[in-house]
N, C-alpha and C positions, 0 to 999 in steps of 0.2 A: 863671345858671350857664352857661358857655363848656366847649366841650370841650377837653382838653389834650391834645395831642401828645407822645405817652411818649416824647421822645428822649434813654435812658437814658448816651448813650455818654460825657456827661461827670458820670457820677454814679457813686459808688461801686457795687461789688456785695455782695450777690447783689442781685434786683433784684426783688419779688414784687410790685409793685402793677403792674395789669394794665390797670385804666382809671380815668378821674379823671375830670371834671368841678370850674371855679373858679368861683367866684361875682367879680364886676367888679371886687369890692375887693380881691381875692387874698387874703383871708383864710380862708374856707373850701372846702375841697376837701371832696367826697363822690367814693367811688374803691372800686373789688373788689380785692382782694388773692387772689393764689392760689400754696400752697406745694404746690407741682408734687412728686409721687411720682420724678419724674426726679431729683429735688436729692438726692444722698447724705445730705445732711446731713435732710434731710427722712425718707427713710424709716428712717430707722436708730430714729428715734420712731412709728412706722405709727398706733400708738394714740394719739397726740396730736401736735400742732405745737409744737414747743419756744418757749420765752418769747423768744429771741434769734431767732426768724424772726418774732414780733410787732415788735418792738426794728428792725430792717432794713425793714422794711414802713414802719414811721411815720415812718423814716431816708428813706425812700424818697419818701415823698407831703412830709416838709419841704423836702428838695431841689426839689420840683417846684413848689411854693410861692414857695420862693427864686425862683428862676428867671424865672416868671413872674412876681411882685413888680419883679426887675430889681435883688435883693441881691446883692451882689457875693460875702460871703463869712457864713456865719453858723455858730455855734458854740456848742454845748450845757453849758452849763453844772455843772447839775444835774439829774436825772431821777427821775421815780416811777413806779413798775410797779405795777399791781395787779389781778393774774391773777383771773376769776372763773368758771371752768369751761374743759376742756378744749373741746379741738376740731379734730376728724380733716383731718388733711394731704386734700389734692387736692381740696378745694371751695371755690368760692368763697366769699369773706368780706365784708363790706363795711364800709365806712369812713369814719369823719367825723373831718377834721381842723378844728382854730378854733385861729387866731393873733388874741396879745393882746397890744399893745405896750405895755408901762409909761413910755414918755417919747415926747415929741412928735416925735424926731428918728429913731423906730424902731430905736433903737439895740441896746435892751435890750425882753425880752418872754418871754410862755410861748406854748408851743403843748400843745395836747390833741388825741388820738387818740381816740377808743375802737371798738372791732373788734366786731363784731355780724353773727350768723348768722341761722336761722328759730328759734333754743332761745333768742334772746334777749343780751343783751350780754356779750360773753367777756373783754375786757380793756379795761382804762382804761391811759392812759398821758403823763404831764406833762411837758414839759422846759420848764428855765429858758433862754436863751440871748440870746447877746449878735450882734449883728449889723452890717457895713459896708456902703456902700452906693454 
């Protein structure tokens, strides 16, 4: 695993993953996520982190994937969410992503998230998606 250089300024916002580490085949990241009390959007939920700051997070750590991959453009297909316990804004989270390519050419693939604190694993998350290179 390599550390990764968060330089968020050609990736969408908002932007909560906070450090990464890639393994040499750019396939999986391990990375902290943190939805900062500062985000509007964050505290307006104080008792929990809403499902779409999960969603943005694992947006987050595929971009950074990309990137260091060297894909030019990649695009989500389809998606699966599957919430399994809340989890209070302002601490860190941690993260494992794994991309899987279904054809030789890495065209086409899924990537998995799943988001994990010290209570144990709080969301799983799939996308299908299609990629240029």
């Amino acid at each position: 695993m390599r550390k990764v250089d968060l330089d968020f300024k050609n990736i969408p916002r908002p932007h909560y993953l906070i450090s990464a580490e890639i393994s040499e085949d750019n396939q999986t990241l391990n990375g902290k996520v943190l939805f900062p009390l500062t985000d509007v959007s964050v505290t307006d939920r104080m008792d929990h982190s809403h499902i779409a700051h999960f969603i943005f997070a694992a947006a987050n750590a595929a971009h950074v994937i990309a990137i260091e991959s060297g894909c030019k453009e990649h695009l989500a297909t389809e998606i699966k969410i599957k919430p399994l316990k809340k989890a209070k804004p302002g601490n860190e989270i941690e993260l494992i992503v794994k991309v899987e390519y279904s054809d030789s050419r890495k065209k086409i693939g899924k990537w998995t998230a799943e988001f994990s604190n010290e209570d144990g694993l709080i969301l799983k998350f799939e996308a299908k998606f299609f990629a240029s290179w």
